[in-house]
LOVO-735600 format. One line per field, with one value per residue (C-alpha): residue number from 1; x, y, z. Coordinates in steps of 0.001 Angstrom, whole numbers, padded with zeros to 6 digits. Layout:
! residues N
i c(NUM ...)
xx c(X ...)
yy c(Y ...)
zz c(Z ...)
! end
This chain:
! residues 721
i c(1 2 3 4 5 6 7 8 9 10 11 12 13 14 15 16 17 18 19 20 21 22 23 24 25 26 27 28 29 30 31 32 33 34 35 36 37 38 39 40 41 42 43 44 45 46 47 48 49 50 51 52 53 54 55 56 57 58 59 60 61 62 63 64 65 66 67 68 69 70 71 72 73 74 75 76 77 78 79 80 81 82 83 84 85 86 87 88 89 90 91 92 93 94 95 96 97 98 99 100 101 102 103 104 105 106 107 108 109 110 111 112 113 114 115 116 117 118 119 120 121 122 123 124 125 126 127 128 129 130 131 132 133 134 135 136 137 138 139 140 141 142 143 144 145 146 147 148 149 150 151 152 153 154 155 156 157 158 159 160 161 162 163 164 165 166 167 168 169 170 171 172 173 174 175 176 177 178 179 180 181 182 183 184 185 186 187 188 189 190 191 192 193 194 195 196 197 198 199 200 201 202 203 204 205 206 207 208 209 210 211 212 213 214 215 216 217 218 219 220 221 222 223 224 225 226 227 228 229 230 231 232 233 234 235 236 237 238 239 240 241 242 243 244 245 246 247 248 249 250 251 252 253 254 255 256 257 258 259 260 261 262 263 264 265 266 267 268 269 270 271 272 273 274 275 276 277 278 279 280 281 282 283 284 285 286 287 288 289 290 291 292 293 294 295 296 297 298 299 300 301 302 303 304 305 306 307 308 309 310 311 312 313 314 315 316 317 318 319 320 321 322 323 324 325 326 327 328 329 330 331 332 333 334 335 336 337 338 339 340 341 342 343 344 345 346 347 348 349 350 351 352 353 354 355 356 357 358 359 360 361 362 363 364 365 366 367 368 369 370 371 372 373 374 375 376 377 378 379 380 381 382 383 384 385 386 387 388 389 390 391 392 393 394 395 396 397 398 399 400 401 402 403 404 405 406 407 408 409 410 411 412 413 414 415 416 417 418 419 420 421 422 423 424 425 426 427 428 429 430 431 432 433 434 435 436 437 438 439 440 441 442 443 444 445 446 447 448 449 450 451 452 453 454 455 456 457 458 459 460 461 462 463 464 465 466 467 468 469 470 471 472 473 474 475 476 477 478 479 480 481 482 483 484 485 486 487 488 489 490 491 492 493 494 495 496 497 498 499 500 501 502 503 504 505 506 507 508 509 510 511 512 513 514 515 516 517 518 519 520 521 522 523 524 525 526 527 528 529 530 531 532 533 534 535 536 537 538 539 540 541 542 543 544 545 546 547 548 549 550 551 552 553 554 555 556 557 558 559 560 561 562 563 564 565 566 567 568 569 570 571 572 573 574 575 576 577 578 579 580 581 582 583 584 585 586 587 588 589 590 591 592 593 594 595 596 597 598 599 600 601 602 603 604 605 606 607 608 609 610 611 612 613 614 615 616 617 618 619 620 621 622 623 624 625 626 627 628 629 630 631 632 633 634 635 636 637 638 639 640 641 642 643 644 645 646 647 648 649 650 651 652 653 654 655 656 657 658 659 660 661 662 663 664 665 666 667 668 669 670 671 672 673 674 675 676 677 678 679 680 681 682 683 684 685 686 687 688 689 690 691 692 693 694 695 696 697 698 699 700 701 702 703 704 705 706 707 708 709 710 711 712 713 714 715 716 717 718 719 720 721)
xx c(-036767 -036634 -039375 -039669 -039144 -041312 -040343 -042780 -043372 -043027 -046353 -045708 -042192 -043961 -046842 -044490 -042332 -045159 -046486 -042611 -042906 -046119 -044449 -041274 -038993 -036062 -035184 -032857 -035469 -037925 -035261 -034767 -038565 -038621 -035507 -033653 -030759 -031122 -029625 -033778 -035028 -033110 -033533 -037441 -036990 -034440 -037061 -035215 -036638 -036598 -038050 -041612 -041978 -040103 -041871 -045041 -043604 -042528 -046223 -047820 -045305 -046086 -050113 -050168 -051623 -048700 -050188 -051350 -047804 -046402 -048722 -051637 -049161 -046902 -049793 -051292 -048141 -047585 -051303 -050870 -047351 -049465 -052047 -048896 -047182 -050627 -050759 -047222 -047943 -051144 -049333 -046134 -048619 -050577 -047065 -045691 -048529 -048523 -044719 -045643 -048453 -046392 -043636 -044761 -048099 -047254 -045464 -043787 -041444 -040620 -042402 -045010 -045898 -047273 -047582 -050311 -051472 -050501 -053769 -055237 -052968 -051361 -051980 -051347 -048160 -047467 -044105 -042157 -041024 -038832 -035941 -036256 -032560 -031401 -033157 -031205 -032710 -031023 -031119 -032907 -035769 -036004 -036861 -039170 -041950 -040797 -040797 -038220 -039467 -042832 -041633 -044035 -043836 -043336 -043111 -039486 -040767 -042996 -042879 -045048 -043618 -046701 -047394 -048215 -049919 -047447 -048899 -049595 -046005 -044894 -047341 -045781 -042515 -040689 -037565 -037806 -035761 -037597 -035530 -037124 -035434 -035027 -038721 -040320 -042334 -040114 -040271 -044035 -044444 -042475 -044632 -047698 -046836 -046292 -048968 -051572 -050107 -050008 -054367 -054184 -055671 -052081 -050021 -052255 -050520 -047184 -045095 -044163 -040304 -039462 -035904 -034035 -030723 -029297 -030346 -029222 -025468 -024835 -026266 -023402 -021297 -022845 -025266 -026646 -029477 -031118 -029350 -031100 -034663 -034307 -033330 -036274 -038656 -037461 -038627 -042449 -042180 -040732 -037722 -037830 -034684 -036194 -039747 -037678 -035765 -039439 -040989 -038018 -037530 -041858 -041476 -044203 -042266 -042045 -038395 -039044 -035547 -035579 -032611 -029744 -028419 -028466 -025418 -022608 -019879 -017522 -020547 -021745 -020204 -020679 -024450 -024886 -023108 -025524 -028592 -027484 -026705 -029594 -032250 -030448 -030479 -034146 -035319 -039024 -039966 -040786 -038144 -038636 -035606 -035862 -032778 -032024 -031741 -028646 -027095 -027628 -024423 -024360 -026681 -028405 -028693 -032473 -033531 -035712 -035247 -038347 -038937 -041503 -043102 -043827 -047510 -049923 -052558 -055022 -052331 -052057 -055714 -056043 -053000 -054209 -057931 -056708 -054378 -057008 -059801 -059909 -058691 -060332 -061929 -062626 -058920 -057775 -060331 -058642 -054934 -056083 -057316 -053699 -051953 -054214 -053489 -050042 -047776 -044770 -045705 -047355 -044091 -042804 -046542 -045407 -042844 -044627 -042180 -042191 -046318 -045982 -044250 -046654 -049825 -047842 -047069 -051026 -052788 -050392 -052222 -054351 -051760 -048190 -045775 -046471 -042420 -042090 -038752 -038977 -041200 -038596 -035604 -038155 -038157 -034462 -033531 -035924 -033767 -030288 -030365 -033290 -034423 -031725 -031106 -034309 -033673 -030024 -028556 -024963 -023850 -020400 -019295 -017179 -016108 -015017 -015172 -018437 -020491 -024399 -024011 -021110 -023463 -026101 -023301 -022196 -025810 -026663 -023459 -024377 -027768 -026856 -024554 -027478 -029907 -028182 -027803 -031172 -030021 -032446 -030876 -027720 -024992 -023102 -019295 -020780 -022025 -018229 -017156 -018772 -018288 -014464 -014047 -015673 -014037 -010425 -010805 -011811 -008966 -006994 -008645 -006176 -003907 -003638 -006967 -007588 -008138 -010428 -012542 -013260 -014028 -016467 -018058 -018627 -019960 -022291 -024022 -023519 -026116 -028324 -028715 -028624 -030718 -032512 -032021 -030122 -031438 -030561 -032956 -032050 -028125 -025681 -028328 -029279 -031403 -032705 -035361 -037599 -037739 -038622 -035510 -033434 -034882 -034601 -031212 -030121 -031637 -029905 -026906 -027239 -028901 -025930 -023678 -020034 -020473 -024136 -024010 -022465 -024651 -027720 -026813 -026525 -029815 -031323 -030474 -033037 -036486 -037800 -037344 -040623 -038650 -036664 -039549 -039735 -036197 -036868 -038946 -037465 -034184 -036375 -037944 -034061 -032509 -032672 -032523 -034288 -033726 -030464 -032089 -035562 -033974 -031830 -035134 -037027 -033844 -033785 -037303 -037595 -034875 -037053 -038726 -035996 -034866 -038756 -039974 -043288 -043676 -042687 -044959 -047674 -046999 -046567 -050453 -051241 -049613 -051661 -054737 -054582 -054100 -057246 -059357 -061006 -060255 -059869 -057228 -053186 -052065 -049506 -053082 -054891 -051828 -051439 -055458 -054516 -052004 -053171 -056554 -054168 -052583 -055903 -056625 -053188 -053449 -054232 -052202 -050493 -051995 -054526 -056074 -053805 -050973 -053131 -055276 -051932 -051341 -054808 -056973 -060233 -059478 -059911 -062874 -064970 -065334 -066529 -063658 -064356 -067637 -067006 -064445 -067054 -070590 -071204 -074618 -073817 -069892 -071609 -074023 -071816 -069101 -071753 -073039 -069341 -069403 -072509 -070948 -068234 -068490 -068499 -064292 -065469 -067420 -065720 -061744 -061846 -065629 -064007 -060519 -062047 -064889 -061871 -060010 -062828 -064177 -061452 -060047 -063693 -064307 -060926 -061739 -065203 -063360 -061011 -063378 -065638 -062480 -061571 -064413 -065050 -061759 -061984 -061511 -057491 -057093 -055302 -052167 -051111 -047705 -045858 -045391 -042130 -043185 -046604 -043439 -041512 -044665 -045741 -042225 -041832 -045731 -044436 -041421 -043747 -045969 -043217 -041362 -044576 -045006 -042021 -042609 -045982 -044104 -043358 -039539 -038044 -037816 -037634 -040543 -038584 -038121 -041297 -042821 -040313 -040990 -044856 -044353 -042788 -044234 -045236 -043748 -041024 -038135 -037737 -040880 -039462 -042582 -046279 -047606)
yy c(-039803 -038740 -039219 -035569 -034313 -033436 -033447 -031310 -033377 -032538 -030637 -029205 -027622 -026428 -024458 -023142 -021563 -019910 -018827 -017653 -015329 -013940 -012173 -011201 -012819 -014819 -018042 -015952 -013074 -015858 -016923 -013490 -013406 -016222 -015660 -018530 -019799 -020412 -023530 -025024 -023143 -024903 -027877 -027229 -026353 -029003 -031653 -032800 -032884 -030347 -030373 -030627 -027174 -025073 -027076 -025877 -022026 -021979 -022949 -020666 -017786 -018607 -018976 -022716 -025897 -028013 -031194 -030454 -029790 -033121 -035232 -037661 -040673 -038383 -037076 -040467 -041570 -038485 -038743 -042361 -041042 -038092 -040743 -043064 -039917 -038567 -041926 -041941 -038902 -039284 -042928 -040850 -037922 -040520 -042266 -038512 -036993 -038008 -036868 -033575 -033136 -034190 -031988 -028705 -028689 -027941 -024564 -023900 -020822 -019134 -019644 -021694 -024284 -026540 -026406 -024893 -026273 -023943 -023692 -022167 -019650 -019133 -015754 -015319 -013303 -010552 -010424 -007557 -008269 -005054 -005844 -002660 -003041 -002351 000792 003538 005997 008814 009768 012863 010383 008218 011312 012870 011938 012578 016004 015938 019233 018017 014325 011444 007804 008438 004446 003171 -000293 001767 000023 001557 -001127 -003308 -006401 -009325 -012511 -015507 -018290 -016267 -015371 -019260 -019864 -016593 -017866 -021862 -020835 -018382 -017357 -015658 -013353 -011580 -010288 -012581 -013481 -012276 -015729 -017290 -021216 -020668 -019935 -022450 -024908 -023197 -024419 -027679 -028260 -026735 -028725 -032133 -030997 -030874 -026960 -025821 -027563 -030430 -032372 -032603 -033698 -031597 -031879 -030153 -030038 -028043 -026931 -027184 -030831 -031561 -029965 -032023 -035094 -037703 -039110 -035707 -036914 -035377 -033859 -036524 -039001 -037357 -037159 -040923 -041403 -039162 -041490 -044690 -044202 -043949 -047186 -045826 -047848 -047576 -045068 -044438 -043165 -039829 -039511 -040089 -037389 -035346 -035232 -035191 -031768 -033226 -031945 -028151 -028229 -026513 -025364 -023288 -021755 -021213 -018364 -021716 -023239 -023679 -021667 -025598 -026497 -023299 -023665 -027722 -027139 -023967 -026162 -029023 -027044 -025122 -028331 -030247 -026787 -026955 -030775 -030706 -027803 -028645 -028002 -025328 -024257 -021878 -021599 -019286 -016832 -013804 -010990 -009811 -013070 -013771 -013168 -015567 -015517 -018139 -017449 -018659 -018083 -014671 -012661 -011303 -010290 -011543 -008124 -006372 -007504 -004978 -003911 -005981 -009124 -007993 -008007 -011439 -012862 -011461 -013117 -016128 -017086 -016306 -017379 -021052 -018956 -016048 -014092 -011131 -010925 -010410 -007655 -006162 -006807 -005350 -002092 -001846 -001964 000811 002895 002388 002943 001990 -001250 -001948 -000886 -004380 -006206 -005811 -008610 -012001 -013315 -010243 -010301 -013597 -012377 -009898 -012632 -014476 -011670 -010125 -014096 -014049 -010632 -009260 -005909 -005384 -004770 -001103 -000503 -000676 -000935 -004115 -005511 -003771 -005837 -008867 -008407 -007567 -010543 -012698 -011693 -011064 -014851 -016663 -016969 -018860 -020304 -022275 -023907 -025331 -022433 -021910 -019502 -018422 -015782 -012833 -011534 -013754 -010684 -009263 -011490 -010873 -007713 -006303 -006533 -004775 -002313 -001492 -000636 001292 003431 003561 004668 007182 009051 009176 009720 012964 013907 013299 010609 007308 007094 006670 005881 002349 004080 005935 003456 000937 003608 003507 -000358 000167 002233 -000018 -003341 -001835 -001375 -004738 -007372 -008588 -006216 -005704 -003004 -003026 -000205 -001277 -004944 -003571 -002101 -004751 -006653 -004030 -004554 -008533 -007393 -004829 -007696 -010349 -007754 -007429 -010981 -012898 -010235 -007591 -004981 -002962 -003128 -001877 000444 001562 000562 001343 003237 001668 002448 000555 -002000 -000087 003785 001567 -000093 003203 005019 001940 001658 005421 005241 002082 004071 006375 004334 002342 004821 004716 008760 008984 012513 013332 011995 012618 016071 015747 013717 017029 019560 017971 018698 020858 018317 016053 013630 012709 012030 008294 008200 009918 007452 004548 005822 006071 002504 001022 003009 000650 004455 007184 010051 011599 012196 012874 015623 016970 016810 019054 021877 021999 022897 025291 027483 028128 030794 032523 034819 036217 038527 038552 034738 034477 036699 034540 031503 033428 034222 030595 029524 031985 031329 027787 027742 030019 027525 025177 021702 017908 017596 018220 021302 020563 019344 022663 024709 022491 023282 027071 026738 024818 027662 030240 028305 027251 030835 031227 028034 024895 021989 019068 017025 018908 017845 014654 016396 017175 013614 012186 014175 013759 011405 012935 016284 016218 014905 016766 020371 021234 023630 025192 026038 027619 029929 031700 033132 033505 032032 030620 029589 027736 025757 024470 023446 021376 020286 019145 017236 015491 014263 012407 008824 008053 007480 005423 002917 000230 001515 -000217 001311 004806 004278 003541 006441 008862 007014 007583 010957 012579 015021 016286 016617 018777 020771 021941 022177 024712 026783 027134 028550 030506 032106 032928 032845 035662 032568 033569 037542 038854 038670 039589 037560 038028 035167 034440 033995 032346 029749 029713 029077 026208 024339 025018 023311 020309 019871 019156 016823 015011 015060 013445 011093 010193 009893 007547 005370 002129 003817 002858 006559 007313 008451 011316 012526 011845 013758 016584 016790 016759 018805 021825 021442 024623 026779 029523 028652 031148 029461 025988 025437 025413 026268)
zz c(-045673 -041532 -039887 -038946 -042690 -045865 -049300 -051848 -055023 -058852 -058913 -055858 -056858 -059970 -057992 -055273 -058353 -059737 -056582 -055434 -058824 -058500 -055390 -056981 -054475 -055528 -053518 -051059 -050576 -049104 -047134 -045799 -045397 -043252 -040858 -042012 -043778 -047474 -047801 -046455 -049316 -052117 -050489 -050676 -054585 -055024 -054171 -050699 -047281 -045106 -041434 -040825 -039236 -042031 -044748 -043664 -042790 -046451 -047855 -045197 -046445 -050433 -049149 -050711 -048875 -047393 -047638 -051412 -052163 -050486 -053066 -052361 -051374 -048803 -047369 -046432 -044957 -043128 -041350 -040921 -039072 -037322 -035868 -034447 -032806 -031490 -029516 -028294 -026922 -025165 -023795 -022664 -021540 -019086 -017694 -016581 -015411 -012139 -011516 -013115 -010843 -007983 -009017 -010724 -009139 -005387 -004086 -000849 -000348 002711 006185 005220 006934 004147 000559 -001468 -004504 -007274 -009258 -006281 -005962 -009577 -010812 -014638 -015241 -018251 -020368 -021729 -025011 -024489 -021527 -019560 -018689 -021898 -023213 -024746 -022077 -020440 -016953 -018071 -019635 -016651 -014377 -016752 -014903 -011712 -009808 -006443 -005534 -004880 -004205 -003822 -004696 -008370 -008909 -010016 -011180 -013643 -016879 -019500 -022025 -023436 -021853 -023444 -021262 -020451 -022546 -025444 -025584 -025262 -028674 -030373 -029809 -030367 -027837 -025214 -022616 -019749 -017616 -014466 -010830 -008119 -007089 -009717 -010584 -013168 -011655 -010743 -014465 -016103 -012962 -014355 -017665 -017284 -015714 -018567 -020915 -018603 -018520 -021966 -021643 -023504 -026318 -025880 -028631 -026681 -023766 -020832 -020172 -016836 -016166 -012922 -014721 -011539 -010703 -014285 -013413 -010747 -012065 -011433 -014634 -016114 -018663 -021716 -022042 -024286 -021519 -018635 -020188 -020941 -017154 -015875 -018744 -017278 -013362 -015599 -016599 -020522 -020536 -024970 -025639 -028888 -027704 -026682 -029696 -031879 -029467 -030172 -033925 -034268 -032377 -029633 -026783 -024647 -022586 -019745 -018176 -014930 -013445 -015942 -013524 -010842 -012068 -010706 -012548 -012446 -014826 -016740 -020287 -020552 -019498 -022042 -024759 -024329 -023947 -027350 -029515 -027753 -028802 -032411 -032592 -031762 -033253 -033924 -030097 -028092 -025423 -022400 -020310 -017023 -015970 -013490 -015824 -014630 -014499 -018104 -020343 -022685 -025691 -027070 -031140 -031761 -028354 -028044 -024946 -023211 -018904 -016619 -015754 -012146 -010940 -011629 -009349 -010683 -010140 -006716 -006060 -007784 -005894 -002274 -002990 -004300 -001393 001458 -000508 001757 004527 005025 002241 005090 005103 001484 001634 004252 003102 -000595 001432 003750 000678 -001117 001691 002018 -001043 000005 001198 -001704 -004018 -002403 -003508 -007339 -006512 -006318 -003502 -001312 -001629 -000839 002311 003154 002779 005369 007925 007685 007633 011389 012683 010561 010056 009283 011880 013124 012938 009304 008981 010501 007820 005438 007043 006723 003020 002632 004203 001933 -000646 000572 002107 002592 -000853 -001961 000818 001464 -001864 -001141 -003822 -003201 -005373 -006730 -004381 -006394 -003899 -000670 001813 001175 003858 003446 006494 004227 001234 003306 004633 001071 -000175 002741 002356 -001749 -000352 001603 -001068 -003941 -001874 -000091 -004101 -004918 -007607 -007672 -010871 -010824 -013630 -013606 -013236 -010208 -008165 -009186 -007782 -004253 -004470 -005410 -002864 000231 -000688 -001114 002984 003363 004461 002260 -000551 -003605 -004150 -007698 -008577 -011873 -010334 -007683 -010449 -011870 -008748 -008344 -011673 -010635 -007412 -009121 -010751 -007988 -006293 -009388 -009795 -006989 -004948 -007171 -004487 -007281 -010985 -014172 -015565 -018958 -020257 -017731 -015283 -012208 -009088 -006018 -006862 -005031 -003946 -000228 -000659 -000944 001979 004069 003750 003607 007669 008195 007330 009603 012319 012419 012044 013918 014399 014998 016532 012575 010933 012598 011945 008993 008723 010625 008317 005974 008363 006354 002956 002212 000501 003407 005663 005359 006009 009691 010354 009725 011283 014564 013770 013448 016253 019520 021196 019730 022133 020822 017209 018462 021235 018053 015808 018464 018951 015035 014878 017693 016541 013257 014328 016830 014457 013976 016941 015363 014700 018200 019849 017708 019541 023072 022400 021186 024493 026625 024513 024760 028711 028691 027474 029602 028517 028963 025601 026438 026144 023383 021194 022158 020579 017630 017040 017392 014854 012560 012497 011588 009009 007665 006723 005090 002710 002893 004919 003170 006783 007893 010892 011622 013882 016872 015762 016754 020008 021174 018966 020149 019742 016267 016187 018772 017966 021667 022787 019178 019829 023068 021531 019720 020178 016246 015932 012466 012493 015722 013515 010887 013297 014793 011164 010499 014340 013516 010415 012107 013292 016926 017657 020577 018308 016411 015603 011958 010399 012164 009890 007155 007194 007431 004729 002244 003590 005718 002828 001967 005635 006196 003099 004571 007948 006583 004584 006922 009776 006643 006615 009948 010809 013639 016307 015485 015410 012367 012527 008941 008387 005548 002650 003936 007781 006243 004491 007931 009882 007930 008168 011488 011937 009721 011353 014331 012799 011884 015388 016335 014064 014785 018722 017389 014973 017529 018449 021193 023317 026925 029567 029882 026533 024999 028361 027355 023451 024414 027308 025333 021557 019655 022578 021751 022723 025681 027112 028276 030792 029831 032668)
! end
């Protein structure tokens, strides 16, 4: 009999037939029962040997002892076997553990300058046993819960799919495949793996097997599987072929594969045939192979298919303290908080390779670059090029033309076109058919259109896979990885536009639009000269309120009110404080007091000039209350930020009521809903034009002296003074 086989003796048969009838199943129903072929079962009945592990599934199954079944005789020799293979693999264990530690227990990616021991850093990842990619959803499902007209970060990578923790996933199931995005942990994993089981803390009773695919592709005289775990044996010291084959057929060993999607295409099918009669040959194991989940085509028929999922925000905040936690503990608090207050950047933190990036750029300065769409080329680049390339990763290119710029020119272009339609879902024909239509201008592109589509197809998921900037949400719908991502390169677009006077137009036309916001000012960030679109920004927004004689006249008296007023601030601050009182009484401001806290910082924070304006006794006394409140915005710049972080919105709130309520510092005007509306566009439109002019462009003297000079006038009144 094998050595990895059982047989159920005479008594045994007998009590496994009565216990098969007592349930009413036939032989074939139990195989149906257990997911597997019947020919095991009537071996089992027939008195042959079966394998060790389905022996035991069919006793669990018909709730009967296995090793009462197997007699008293088998079951001596079978835990006389156990205690030989228990010792072969605590001798094997011993011999590898110092090239597991030394090869799975290290991690250096990017710019680091050394590498970090991985249990200090290792945050425990989650699996979807669901792939997102391939849910029957509609693009009407996928926006359900998001609202353009009132758009925010409504969270792309949102996955309400239940998690399940790695490890617990590698018990549930014998052969996995783990797919995830470029980045999203899957080496670190199948690293973190090993190394539990080489500490005996997971699987203790078997071997760790870590194989590279790729190293295992290119492995001269290209060995088999069995071959090349024999080779990797024999630098321990294990020279005995058979000790593998005994590990093998006992089922004592996890085969840890990483990087199927790493292969060279010259060596895909030998390497997916081996790895699928090695898996069947040796059945008994566990497997975990690692893939890109857009590179994976082939199916492997006992494999089951799960994703590494997004970090969460609790992974995040475990990540961020674990990596400064020998550093700088004062730090992770600090990163944790940048990333709480800034959504966008922390869209990128739910990919462990990109938060890797960020630890790196904040352990540098303590911040993020203050032009953001710097530190959103930074992680574009990570993944269009670096990430592969720091790990010697040449892969198959589908399309010889499309250089990493072209790449970046193609999304930026697909980009542009949803995000003018407000699609950040977008079907699969649609965006072949922005792809189809940029490559066939490329030299030497191909005439024949049905040949360029399905170039486009290949280069649709040379994207997806090798750089995650484009993913598959649901079957056949796709978006940017991140909402970031899609702004970013919609004002890359136009930044780099060969008709910028067009486009920024164009780009123009959408002021008024909160959803295009970001993409102002990151078009600002990119341009090397900002004074064209800032200069068309600024005309846009004063001819708001030409058509309005009334609206006008309104900001002739802020003008003349403002210059009345004795004070230190600028007098484009003083107006935007006039303003924004009026609009206070109307309704309340999406910003509230930070446009004239960005023209002059102090000005919204000392109520002085206010309390001149007025001799009311009590609107005096709680527009000092509100003063005292504040901290001191000379004192220490961080405890300041972070007082208005936590208390700014009450403090506006109390602000407002109190000018609503004694709002006679403004004199009643009585606008209209729709010049209420016009007003309040034509005030954001401002607060962006200056957040804008704040936002680390590169803009001339002379223009930002001009913008500031003539903000919040009418348009007939070019000269404050």
């Amino acid at each position: 009999m094998p050595q990895n086989s059982l047989r159920a003796c005479p008594a045994g048969i007998k009590k496994a037939k009565t216990a098969l009838t007592g349930k009413g199943w036939s032989q074939q129903q139990l195989a149906r029962e257990l997911e597997i072929s019947r020919q095991p079962v009537d071996n089992f009945f027939g008195a042959k040997p079966i394998s060790n592990d389905i022996f035991v599934k069919i006793c669990q199954k018909l709730e009967l002892d296995w090793q009462e079944l197997i007699g008293r005789v088998q079951a001596e020799e079978q835990e006389a076997k156990t205690l030989n293979i228990n010792a072969l693999v605590q001798q094997v264990r011993e011999k590898v553990r110092a090239d597991i530690q030394k090869r799975c227990g290290w991690i250096r990616v990017l710019d680091m300058t050394q590498p970090l021991r991985l249990n200090n850093i290792y945050t425990d990842v989650n699996i979807l046993e669901k792939i997102t990619g391939r849910q029957n959803l509609e693009l009407s499902q996928l926006l359900e819960n998001c609202n353009p007209a009132n758009f925010e970060r409504f969270g792309l990578s949102h996955v309400l799919a239940k998690r399940v923790p790695g490890l617990e996933a590698i018990e549930q199931y014998s052969k996995l495949m783990i797919l995830g995005k470029p980045g999203a942990g899957k080496t670190t994993f199948l690293k973190r793996i090993a190394m539990q089981c080489n500490s005996e803390r997971f699987l203790a009773d078997c071997v760790p097997i870590f194989i590279t695919l790729k190293e295992f592709a290119e492995e001269p005289k290209q060995p088999s599987l069995l071959h090349y775990i024999n080779h990797q044996l024999a630098r321990h010291d294990i020279s005995d072929k058979k000790i593998a084959e005994t590990l093998l057929r006992q089922g004592r060993a996890i085969l840890l594969l990483d990087g199927l999607d790493e292969v060279r295409q010259a060596d895909h099918v030998r390497v997916l045939n081996e790895i699928r009669n090695f898996s069947t040959q040796y059945d008994a194991n566990s497997f975990v192979m690692t893939c890109r989940i857009a590179a994976n085509e082939y199916k492997f028929e006992h494999f089951t298919e799960v994703e590494i999922a997004d970090f969460d925000d609790q992974q995040i905040t475990d990540f961020v303290t674990r990596w400064f936690q020998n550093k700088d503990s004062i730090k992770a608090q600090k990163l944790i908080q940048k990333l709480q207050e800034n959504q966008r950047i922390k869209e990128l933190a739910t990919n462990p390779l990109l938060l890797t990036l960020l630890c790196l750029l904040f352990g540098e300065s303590t911040n993020f670059p203050s032009n953001r769409s710097e530190l959103y080329q930074e992680g574009i680049d990570v993944l269009l090029k670096k990430w592969d390339g720091m790990r010697s990763i040449e892969r198959d290119q589908v399309y010889q033309k499309l250089s990493h710029k072209r790449k970046a020119d193609l999304l930026s272009q697909i980009a542009l076109e949803t995000f003018e339609e407000g699609n950040y879902f977008f079907k699969e024909r649609l965006v072949e058919g922005y792809i189809s239509n940029y490559i066939q201008n490329l030299p030497d592109a191909k005439a024949d259109p049905q040949a360029i589509l399905l170039d486009s197809i290949a280069v649709l998921k040379s994207i997806e896979a090798q750089h995650g900037l484009l993913v598959e949400r649901a079957k056949r719908i796709y978006s940017f990885s991140h909402l970031t991502f899609h702004e970013f390169f919609t004002a890359r677009y136009i930044a780099f536009s060969r008709n910028p006077q067009q486009v920024f137009q164009q780009l123009v036309s959408h002021i008024t639009d909160n959803r295009w916001r970001e993409v102002f000012l990151l078009t600002v960030g990119i341009l090397t000269d900002a004074d064209d679109l800032l200069l068309l920004m600024k005309q846009r927004i004063d001819v708001f309120l030409t058509g309005d004689e009334k609206l006008l006249q309104f900001l002739i008296w802020v003008n003349e009110k403002s210059r009345s007023v004795e004070s230190l601030y600028k007098s484009s601050a003083v107006r935007a404080f006039y303003v924004y009182l009026k609009l206070a009484q109307e309704f309340n401001l999406e910003r509230d007091l930070t446009f004239f806290r960005n023209l002059d910082r102090d000005l919204a924070f000392d109520l002085t000039f206010a309390l001149k304006q007025t001799h009311n006794s009590e609107f005096q006394c709680k527009l000092q209350k509100l003063q005292n409140q504040l901290p001191n915005p000379e004192g220490d710049l961080e405890t300041y930020e972070r007082w208005w972080q936590k208390n700014g919105q009450t403090w506006d709130q109390r602000l407002r009521a109190v000018m609503v309520e004694h709002g006679n510092i403004c004199q009643n005007w009585e606008f209209s809903n729709s010049q209420q509306e016009l007003l309040k566009h034509y005030y954001n439109g401002n607060l962006l034009l200056i957040d804008c002019l704040n936002s680390e462009c590169y803009v001339s003297r002379e223009v930002r002296q001009q913008i500031e000079d003539t903000l919040l006038l009418p348009v007939k009144t070019t000269n404050p003074e």
